[in-house]
Structures are given as C-alpha cells and as structure tokens.
C-alpha positions, 0 to 999 in steps of 0.5 A: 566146659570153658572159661568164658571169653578165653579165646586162646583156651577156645582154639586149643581145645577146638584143635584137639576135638577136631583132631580125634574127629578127623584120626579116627580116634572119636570114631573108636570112643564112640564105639566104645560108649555107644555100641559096646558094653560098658563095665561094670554091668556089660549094658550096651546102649547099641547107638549108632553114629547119625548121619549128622554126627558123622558129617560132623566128624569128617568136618568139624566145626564149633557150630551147634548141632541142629538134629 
C-alpha cells in the first residue's frame, strides 16, 4: 500500500518489486508460501506459478493483472 499520489515513493517501490522478480528472489518466496509447508502447522497450499504470473515476473510492470 501507498500514500496516494507519492510518485517518488511509487517508483522506488516499483524498482524493488520488479528487482526480486527478475533475480530470482520472488520465484523462492513464492515457493516458500505457496508450494511448501508453512509453519506452524506444516500446511502446504501446493500452488503452482500460473502461466500469467510468471510472464509477469520475467517482465514486470504496474499494470493490473487480468487472470
């Protein structure tokens, strides 16, 4: 979430979010969260990647997704 109209705050965030998108780092939070266990009680939601999310990490942009 963002303060409305703080265009500056926008961009950096922006940068950051596209940055573990494209390094890899999103990819293994994504595994972590959605095709692991998660503590405390080890419950797997075993949700795989769609095909739109993961266009949307090899490029990232600030549109909405559709799917």
């Amino acid at each position: 979430m963002l303060p409305k109209g703080d265009a500056a705050m926008k961009t950096i965030v922006d940068r950051a979010i596209a940055k573990i998108e494209r390094d890899g780092e999103g990819g293994k939070l994504y595994k972590t969260w959605f095709m692991s266990p998660i503590p405390p009680k080890g419950i797997n939601l075993d949700m795989p990647m769609s095909d739109t999310m993961k266009a949307v990490f090899e490029h990232p942009n600030d549109r909405p997704m559709d799917d």
